[in-house]
mmCIF file of the N, C-alpha and C atoms, coordinates in Angstrom:
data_MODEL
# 
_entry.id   MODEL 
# 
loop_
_atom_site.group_PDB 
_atom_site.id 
_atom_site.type_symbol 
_atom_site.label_atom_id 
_atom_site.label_alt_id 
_atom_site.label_comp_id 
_atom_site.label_asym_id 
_atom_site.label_entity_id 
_atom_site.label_seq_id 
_atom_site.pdbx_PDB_ins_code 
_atom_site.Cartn_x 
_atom_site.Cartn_y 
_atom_site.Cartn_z 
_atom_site.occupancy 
_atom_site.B_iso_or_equiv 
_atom_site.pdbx_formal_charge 
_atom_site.auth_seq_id 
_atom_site.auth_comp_id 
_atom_site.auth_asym_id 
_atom_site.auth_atom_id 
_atom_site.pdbx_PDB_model_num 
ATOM 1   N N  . UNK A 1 1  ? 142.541 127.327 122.445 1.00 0.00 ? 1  UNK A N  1 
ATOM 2   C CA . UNK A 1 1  ? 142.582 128.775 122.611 1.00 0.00 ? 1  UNK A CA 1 
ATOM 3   C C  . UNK A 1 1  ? 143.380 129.082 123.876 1.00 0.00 ? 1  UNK A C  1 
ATOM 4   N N  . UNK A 1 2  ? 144.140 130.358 123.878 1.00 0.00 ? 2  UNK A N  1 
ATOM 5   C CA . UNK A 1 2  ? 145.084 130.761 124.681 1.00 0.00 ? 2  UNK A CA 1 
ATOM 6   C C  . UNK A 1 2  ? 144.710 131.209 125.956 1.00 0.00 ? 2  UNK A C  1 
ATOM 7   N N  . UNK A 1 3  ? 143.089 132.139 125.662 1.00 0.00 ? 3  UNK A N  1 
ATOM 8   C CA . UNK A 1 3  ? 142.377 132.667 126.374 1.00 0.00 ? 3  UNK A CA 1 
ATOM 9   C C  . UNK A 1 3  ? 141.380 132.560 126.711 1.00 0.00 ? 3  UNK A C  1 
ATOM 10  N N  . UNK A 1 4  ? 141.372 131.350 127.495 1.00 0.00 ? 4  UNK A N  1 
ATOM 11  C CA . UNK A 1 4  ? 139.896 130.957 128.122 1.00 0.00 ? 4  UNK A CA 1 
ATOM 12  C C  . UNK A 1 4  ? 138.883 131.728 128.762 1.00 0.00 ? 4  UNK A C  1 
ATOM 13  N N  . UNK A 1 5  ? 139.282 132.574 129.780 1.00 0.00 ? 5  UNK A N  1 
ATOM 14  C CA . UNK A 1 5  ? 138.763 132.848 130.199 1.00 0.00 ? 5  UNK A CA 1 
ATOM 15  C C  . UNK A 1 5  ? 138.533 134.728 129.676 1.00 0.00 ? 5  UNK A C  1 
ATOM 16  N N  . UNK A 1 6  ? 139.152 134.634 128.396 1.00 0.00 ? 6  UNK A N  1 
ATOM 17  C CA . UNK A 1 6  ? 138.732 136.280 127.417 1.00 0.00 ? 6  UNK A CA 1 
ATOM 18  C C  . UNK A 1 6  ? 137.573 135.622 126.367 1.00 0.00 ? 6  UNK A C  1 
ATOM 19  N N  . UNK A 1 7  ? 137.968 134.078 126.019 1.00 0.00 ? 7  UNK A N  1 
ATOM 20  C CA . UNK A 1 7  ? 136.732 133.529 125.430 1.00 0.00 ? 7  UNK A CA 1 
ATOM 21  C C  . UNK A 1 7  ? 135.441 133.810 126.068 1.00 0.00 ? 7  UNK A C  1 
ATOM 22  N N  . UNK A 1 8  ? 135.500 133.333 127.431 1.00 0.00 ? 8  UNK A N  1 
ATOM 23  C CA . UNK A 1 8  ? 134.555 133.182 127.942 1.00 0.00 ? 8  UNK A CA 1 
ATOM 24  C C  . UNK A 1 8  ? 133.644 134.302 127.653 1.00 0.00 ? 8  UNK A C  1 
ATOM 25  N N  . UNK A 1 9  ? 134.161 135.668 128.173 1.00 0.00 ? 9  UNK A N  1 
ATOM 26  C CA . UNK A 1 9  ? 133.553 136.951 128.380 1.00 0.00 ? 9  UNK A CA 1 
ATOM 27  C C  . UNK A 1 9  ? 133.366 137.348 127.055 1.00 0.00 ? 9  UNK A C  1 
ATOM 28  N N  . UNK A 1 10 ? 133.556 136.890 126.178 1.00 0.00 ? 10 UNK A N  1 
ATOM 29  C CA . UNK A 1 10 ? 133.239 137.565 124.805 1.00 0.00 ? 10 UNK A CA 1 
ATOM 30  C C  . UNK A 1 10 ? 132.230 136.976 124.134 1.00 0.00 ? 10 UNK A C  1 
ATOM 31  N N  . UNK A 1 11 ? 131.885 135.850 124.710 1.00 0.00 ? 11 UNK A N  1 
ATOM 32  C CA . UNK A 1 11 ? 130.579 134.668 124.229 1.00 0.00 ? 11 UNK A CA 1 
ATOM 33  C C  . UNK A 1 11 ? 129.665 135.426 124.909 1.00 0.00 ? 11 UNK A C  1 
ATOM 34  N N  . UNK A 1 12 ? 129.605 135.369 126.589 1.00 0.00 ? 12 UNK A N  1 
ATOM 35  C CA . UNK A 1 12 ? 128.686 136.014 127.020 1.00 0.00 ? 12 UNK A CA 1 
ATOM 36  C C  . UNK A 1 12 ? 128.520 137.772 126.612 1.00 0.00 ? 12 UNK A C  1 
ATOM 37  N N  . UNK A 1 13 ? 129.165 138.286 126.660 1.00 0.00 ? 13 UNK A N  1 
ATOM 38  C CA . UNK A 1 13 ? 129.142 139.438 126.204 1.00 0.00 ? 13 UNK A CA 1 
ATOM 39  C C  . UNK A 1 13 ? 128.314 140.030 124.963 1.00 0.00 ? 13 UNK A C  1 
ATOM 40  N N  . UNK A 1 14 ? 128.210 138.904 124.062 1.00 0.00 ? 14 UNK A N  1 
ATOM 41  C CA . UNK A 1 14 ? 127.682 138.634 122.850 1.00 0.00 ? 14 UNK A CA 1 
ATOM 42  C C  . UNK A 1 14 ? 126.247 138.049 122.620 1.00 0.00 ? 14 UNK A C  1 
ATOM 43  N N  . UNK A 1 15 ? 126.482 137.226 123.642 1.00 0.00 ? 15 UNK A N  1 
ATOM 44  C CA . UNK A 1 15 ? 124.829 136.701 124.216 1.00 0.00 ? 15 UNK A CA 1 
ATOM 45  C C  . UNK A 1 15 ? 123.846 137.408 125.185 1.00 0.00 ? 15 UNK A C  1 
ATOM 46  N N  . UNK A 1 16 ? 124.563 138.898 125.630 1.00 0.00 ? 16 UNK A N  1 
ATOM 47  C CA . UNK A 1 16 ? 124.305 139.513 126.358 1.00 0.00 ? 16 UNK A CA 1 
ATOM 48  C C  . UNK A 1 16 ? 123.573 140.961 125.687 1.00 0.00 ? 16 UNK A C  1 
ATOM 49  N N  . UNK A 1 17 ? 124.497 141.297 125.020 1.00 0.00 ? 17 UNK A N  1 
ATOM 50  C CA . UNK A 1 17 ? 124.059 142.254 123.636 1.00 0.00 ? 17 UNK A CA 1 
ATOM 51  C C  . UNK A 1 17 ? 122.904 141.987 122.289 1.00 0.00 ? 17 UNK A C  1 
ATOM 52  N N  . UNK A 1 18 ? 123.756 140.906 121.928 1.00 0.00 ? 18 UNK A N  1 
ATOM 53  C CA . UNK A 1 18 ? 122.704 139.957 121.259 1.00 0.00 ? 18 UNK A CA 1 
ATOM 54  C C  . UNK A 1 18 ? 121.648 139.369 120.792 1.00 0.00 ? 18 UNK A C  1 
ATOM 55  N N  . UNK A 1 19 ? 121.474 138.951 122.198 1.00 0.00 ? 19 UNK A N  1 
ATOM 56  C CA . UNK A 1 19 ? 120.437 137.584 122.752 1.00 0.00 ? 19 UNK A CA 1 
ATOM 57  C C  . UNK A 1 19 ? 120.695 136.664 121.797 1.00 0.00 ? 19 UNK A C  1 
ATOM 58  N N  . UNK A 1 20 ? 119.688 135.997 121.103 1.00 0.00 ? 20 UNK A N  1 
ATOM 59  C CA . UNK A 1 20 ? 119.265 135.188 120.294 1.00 0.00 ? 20 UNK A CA 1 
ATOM 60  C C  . UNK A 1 20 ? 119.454 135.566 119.072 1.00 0.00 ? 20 UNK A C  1 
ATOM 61  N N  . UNK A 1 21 ? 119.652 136.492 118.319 1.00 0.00 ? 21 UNK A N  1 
ATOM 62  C CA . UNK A 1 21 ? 119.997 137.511 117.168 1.00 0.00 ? 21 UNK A CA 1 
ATOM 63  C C  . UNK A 1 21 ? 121.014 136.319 116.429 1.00 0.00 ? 21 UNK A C  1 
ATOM 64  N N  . UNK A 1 22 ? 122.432 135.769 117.062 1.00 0.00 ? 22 UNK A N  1 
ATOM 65  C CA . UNK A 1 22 ? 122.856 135.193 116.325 1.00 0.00 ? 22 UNK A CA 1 
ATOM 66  C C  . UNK A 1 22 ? 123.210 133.338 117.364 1.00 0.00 ? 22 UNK A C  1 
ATOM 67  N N  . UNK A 1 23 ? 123.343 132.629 116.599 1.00 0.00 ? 23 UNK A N  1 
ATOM 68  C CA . UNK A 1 23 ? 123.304 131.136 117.028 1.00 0.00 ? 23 UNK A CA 1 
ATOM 69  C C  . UNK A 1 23 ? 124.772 131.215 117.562 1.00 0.00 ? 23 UNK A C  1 
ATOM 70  N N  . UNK A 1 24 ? 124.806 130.089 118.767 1.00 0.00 ? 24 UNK A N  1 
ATOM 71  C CA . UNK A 1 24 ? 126.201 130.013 119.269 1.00 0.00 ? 24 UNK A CA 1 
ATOM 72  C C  . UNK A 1 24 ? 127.320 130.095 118.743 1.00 0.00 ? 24 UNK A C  1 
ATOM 73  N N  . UNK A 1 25 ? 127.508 129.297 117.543 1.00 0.00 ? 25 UNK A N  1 
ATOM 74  C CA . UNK A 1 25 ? 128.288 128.796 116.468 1.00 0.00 ? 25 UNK A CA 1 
ATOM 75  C C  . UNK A 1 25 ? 128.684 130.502 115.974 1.00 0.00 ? 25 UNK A C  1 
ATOM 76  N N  . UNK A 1 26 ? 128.141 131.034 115.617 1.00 0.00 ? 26 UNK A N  1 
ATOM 77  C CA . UNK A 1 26 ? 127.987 132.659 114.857 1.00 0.00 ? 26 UNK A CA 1 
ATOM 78  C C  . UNK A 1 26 ? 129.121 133.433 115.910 1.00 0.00 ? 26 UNK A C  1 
ATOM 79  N N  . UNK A 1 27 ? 128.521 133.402 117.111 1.00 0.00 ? 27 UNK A N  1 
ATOM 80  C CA . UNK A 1 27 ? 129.196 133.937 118.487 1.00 0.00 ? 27 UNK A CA 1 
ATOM 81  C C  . UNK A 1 27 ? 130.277 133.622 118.289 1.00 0.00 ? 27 UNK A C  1 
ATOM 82  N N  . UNK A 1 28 ? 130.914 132.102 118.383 1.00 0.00 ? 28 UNK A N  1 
ATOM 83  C CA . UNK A 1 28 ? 131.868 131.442 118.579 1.00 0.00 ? 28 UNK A CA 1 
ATOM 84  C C  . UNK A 1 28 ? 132.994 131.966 117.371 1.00 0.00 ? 28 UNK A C  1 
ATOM 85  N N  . UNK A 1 29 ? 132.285 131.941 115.970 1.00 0.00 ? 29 UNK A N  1 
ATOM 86  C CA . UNK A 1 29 ? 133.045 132.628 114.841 1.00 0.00 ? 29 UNK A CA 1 
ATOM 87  C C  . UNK A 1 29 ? 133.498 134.162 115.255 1.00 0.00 ? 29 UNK A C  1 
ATOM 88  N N  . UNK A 1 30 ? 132.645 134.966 115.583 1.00 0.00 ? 30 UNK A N  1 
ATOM 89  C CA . UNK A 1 30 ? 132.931 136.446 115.721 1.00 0.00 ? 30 UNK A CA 1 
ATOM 90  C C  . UNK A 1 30 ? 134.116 136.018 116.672 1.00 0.00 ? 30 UNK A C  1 
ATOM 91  N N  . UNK A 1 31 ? 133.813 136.083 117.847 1.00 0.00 ? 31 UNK A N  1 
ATOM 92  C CA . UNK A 1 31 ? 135.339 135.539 118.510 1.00 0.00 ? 31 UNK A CA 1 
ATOM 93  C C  . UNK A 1 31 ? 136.293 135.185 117.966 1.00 0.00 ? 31 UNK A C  1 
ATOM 94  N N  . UNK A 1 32 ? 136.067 134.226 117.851 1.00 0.00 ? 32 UNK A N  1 
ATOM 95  C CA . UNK A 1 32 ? 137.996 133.469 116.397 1.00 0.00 ? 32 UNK A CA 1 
ATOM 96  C C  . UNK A 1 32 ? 138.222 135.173 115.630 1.00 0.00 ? 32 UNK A C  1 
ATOM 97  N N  . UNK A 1 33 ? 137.102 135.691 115.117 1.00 0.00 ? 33 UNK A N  1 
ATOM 98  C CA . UNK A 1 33 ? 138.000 136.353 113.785 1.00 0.00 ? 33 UNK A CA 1 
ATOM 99  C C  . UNK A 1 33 ? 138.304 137.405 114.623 1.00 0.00 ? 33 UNK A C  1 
ATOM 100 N N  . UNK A 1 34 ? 137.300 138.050 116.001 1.00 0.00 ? 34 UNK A N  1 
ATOM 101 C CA . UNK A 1 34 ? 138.426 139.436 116.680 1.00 0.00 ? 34 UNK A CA 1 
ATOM 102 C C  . UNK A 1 34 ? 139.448 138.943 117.001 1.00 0.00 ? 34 UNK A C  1 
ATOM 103 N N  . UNK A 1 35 ? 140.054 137.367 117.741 1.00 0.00 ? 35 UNK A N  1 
ATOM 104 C CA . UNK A 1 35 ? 141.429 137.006 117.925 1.00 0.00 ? 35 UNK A CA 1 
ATOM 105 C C  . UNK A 1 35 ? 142.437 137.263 117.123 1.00 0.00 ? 35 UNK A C  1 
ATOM 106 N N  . UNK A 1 36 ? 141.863 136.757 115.945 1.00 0.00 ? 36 UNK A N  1 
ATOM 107 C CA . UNK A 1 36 ? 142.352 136.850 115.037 1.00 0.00 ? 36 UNK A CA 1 
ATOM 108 C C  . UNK A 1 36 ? 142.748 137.914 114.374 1.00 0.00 ? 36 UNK A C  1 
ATOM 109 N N  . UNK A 1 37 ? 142.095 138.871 114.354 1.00 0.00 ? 37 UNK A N  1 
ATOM 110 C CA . UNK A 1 37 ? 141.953 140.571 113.721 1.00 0.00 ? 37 UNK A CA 1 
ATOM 111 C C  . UNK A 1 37 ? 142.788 141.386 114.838 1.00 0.00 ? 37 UNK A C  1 
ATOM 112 N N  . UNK A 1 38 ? 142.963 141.215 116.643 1.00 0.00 ? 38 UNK A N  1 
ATOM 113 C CA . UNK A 1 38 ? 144.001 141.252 117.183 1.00 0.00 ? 38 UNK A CA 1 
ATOM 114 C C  . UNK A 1 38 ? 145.405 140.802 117.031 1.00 0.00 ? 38 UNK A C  1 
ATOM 115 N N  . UNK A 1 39 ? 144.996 139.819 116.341 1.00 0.00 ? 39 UNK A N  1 
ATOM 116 C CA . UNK A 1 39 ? 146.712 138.886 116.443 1.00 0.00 ? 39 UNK A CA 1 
ATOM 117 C C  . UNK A 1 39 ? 147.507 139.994 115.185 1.00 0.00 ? 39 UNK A C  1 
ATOM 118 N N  . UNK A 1 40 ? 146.694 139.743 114.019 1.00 0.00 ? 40 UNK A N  1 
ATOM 119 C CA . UNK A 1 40 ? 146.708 140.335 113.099 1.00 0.00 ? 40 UNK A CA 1 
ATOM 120 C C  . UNK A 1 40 ? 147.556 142.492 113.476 1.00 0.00 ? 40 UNK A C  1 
ATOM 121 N N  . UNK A 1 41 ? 146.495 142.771 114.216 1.00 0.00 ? 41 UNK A N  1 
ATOM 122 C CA . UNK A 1 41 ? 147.191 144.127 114.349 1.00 0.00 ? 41 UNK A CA 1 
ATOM 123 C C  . UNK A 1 41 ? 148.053 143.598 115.399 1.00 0.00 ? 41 UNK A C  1 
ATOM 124 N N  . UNK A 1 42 ? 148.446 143.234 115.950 1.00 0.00 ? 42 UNK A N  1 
ATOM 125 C CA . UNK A 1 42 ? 149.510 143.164 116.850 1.00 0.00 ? 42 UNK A CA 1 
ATOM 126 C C  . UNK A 1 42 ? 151.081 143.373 116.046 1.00 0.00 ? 42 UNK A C  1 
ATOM 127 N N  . UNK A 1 43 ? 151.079 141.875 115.044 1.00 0.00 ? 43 UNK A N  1 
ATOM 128 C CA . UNK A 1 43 ? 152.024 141.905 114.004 1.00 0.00 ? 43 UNK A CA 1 
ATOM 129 C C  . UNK A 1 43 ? 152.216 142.900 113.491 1.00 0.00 ? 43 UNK A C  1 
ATOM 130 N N  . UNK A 1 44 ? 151.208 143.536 112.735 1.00 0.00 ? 44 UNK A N  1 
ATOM 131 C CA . UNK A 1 44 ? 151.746 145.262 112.013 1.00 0.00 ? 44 UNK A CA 1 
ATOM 132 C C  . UNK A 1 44 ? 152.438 146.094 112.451 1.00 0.00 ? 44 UNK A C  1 
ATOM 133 N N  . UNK A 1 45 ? 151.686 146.308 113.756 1.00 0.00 ? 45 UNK A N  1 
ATOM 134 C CA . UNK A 1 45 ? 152.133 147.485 115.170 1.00 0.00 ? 45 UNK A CA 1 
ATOM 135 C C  . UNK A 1 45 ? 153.654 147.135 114.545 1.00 0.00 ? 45 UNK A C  1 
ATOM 136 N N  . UNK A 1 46 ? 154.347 145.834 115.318 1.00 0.00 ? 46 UNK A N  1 
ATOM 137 C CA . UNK A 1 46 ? 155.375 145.672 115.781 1.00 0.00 ? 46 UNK A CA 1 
ATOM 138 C C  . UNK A 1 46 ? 156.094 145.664 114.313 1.00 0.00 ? 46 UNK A C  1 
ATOM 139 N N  . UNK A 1 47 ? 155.914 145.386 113.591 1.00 0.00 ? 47 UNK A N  1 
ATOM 140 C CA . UNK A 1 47 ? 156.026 145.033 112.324 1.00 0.00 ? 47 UNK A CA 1 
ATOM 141 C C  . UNK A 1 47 ? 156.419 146.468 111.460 1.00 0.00 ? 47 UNK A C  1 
ATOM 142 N N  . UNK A 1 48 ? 155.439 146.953 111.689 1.00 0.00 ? 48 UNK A N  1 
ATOM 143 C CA . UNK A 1 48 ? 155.361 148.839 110.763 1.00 0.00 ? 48 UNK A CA 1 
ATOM 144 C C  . UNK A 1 48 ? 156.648 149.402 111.020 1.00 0.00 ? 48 UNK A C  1 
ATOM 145 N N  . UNK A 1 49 ? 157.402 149.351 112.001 1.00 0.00 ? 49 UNK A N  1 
ATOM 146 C CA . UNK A 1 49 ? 158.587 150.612 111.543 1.00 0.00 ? 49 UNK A CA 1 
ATOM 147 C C  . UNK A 1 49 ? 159.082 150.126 110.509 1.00 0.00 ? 49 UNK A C  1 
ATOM 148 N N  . UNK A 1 50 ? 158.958 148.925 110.140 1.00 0.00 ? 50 UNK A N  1 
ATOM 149 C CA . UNK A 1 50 ? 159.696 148.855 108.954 1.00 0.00 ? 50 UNK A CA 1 
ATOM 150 C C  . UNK A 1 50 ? 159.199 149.183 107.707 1.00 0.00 ? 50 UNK A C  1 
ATOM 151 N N  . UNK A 1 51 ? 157.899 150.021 107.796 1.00 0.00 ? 51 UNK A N  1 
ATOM 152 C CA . UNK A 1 51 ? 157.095 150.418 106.414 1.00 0.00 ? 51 UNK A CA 1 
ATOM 153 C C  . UNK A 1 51 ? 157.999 151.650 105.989 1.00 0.00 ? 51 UNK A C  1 
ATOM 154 N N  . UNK A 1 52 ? 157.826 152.242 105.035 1.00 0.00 ? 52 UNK A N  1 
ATOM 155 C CA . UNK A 1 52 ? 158.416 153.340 104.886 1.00 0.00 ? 52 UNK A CA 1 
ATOM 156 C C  . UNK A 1 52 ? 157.527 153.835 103.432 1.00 0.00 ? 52 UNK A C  1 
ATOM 157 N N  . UNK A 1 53 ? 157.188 154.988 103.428 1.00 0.00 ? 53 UNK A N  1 
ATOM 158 C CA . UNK A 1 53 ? 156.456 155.130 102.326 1.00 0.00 ? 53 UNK A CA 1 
ATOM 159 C C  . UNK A 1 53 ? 156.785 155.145 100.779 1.00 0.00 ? 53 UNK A C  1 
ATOM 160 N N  . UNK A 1 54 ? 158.654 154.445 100.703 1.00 0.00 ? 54 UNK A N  1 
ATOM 161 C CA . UNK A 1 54 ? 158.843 154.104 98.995  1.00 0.00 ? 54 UNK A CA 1 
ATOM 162 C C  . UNK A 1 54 ? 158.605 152.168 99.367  1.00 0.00 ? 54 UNK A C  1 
ATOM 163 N N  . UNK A 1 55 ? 158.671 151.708 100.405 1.00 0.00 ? 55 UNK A N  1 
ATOM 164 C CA . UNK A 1 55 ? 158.170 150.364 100.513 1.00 0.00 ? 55 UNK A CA 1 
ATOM 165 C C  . UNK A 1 55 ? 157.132 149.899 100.788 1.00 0.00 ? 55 UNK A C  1 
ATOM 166 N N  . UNK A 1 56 ? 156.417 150.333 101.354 1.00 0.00 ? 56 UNK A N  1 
ATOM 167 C CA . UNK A 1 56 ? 155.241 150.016 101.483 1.00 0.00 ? 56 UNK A CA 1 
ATOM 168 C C  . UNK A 1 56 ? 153.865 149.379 100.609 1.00 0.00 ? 56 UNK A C  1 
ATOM 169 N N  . UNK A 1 57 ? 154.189 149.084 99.577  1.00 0.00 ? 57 UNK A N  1 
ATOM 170 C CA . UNK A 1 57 ? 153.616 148.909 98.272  1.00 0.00 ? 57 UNK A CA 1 
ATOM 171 C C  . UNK A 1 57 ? 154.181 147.537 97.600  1.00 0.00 ? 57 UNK A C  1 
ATOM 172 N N  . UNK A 1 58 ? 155.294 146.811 98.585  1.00 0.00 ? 58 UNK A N  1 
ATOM 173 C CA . UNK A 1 58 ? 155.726 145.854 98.035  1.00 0.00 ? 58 UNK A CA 1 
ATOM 174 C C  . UNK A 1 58 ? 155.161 144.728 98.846  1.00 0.00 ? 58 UNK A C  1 
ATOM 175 N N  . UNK A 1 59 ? 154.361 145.217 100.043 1.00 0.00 ? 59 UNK A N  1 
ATOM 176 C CA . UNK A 1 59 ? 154.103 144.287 101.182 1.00 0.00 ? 59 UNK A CA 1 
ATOM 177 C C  . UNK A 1 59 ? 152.500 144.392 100.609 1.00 0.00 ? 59 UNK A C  1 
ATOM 178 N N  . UNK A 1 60 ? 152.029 144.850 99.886  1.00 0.00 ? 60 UNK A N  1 
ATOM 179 C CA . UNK A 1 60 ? 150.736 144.561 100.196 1.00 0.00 ? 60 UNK A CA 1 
ATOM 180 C C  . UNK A 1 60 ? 149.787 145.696 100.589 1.00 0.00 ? 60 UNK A C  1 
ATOM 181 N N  . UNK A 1 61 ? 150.270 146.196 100.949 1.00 0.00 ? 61 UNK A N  1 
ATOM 182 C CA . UNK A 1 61 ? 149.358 147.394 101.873 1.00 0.00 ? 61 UNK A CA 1 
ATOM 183 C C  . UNK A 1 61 ? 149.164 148.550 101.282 1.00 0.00 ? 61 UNK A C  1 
ATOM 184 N N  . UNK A 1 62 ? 147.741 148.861 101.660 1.00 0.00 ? 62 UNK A N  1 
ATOM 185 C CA . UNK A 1 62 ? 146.952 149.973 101.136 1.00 0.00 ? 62 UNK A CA 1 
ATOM 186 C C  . UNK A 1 62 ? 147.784 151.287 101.357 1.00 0.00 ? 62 UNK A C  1 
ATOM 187 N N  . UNK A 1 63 ? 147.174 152.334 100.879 1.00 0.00 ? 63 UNK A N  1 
ATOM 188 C CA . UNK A 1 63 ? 147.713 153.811 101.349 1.00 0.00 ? 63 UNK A CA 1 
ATOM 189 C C  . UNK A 1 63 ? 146.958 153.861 102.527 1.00 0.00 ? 63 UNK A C  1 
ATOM 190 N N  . UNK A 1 64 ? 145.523 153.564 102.606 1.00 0.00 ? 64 UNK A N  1 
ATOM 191 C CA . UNK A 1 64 ? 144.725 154.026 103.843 1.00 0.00 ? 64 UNK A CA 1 
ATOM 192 C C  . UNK A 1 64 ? 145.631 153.175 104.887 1.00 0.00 ? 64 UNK A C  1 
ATOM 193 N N  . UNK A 1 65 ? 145.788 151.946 104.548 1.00 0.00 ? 65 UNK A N  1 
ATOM 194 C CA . UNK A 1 65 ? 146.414 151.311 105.861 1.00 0.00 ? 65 UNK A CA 1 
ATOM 195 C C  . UNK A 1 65 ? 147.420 151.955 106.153 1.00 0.00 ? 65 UNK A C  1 
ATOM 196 N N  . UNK A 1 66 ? 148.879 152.254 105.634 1.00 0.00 ? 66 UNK A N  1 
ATOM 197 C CA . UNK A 1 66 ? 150.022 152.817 105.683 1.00 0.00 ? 66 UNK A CA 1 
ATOM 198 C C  . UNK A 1 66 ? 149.591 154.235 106.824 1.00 0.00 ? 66 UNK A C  1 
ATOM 199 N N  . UNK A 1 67 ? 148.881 154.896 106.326 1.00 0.00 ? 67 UNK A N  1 
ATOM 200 C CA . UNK A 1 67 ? 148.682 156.282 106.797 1.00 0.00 ? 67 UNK A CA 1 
ATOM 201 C C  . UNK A 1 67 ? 147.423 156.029 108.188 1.00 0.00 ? 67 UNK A C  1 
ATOM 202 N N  . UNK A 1 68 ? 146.860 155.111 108.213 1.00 0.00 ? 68 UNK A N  1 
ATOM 203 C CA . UNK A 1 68 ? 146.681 154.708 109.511 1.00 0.00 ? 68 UNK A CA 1 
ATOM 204 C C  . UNK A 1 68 ? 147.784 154.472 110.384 1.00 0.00 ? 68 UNK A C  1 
ATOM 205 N N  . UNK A 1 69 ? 148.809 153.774 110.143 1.00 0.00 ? 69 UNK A N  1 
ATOM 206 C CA . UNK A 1 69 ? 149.832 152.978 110.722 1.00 0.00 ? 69 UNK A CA 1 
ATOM 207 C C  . UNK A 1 69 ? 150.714 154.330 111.004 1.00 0.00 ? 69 UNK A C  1 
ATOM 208 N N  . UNK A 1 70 ? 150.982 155.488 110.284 1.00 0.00 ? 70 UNK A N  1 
ATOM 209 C CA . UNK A 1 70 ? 151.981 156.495 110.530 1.00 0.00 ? 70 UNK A CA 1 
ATOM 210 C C  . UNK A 1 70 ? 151.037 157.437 111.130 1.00 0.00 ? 70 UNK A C  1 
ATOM 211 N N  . UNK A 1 71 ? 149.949 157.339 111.067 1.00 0.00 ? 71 UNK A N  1 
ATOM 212 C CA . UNK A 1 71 ? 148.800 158.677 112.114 1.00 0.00 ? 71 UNK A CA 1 
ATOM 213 C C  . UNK A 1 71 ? 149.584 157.390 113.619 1.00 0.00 ? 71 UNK A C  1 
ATOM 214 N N  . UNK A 1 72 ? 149.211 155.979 114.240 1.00 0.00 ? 72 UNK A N  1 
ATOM 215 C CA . UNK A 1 72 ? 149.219 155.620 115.132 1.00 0.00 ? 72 UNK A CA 1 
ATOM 216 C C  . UNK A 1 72 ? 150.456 155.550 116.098 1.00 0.00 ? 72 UNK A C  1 
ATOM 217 N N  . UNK A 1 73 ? 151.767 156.092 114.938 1.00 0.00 ? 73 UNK A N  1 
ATOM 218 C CA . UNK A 1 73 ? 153.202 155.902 115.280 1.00 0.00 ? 73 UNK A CA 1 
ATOM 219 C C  . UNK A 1 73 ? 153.143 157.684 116.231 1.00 0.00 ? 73 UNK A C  1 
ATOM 220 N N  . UNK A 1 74 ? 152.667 158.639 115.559 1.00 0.00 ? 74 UNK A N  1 
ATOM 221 C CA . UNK A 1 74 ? 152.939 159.604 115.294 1.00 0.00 ? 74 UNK A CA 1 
ATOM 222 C C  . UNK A 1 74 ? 151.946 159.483 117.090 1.00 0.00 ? 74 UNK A C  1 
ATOM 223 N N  . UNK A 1 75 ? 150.955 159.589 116.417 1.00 0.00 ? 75 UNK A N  1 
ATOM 224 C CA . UNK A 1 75 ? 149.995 159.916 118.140 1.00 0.00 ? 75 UNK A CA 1 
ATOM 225 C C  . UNK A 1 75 ? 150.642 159.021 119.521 1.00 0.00 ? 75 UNK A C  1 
ATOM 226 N N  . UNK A 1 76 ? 151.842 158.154 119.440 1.00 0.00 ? 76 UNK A N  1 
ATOM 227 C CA . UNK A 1 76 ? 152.064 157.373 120.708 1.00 0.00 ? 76 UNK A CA 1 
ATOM 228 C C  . UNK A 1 76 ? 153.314 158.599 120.626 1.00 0.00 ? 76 UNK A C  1 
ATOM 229 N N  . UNK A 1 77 ? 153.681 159.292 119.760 1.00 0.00 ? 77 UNK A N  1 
ATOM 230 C CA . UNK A 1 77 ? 155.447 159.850 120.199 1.00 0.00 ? 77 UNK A CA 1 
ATOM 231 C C  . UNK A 1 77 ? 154.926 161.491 121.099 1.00 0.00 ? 77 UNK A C  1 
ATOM 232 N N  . UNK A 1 78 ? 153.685 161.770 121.241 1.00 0.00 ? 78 UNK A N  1 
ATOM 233 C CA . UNK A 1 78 ? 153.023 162.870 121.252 1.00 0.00 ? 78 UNK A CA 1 
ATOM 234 C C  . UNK A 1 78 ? 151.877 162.730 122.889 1.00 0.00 ? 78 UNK A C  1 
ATOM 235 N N  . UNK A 1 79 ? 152.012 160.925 122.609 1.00 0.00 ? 79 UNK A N  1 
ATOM 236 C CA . UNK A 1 79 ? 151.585 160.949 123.885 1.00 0.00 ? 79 UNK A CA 1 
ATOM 237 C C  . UNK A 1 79 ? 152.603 160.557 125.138 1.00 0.00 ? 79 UNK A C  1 
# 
């Protein structure tokens, strides 16, 4: 892992909220998949101008996603 020390704080963070609720291993999973679910939107972000709403349908992607992705384009040109 890239981020040792974002690991770290997200185990405890989890064990902190938590407690005992879920086993280390459980913790350790939730972690991987927000990395993962970050890495994941990262790619889109950077990725999306190239959606366009007659293509968008060839990649895979929902309408809800699409129109998430053009509400998030739209609210950074505004901020």
């Amino acid at each position: 892992m890239l981020d040792r020390r974002g690991r770290r704080v997200a185990l405890s963070n989890l064990r902190v909220a938590f407690g005992d609720e879920f086993s280390s291993e459980r913790r350790a999973q939730i972690v991987r998949e927000s990395y993962q679910h970050f890495a994941r939107t990262m790619l889109d972000f950077f990725w999306s101008p190239r959606l366009t709403s007659q293509n968008f349908s060839r990649y895979g992607y929902a309408r809800s996603r699409l129109s998430m992705i053009v509400r998030l384009r739209r609210s950074q040109r505004t901020s």
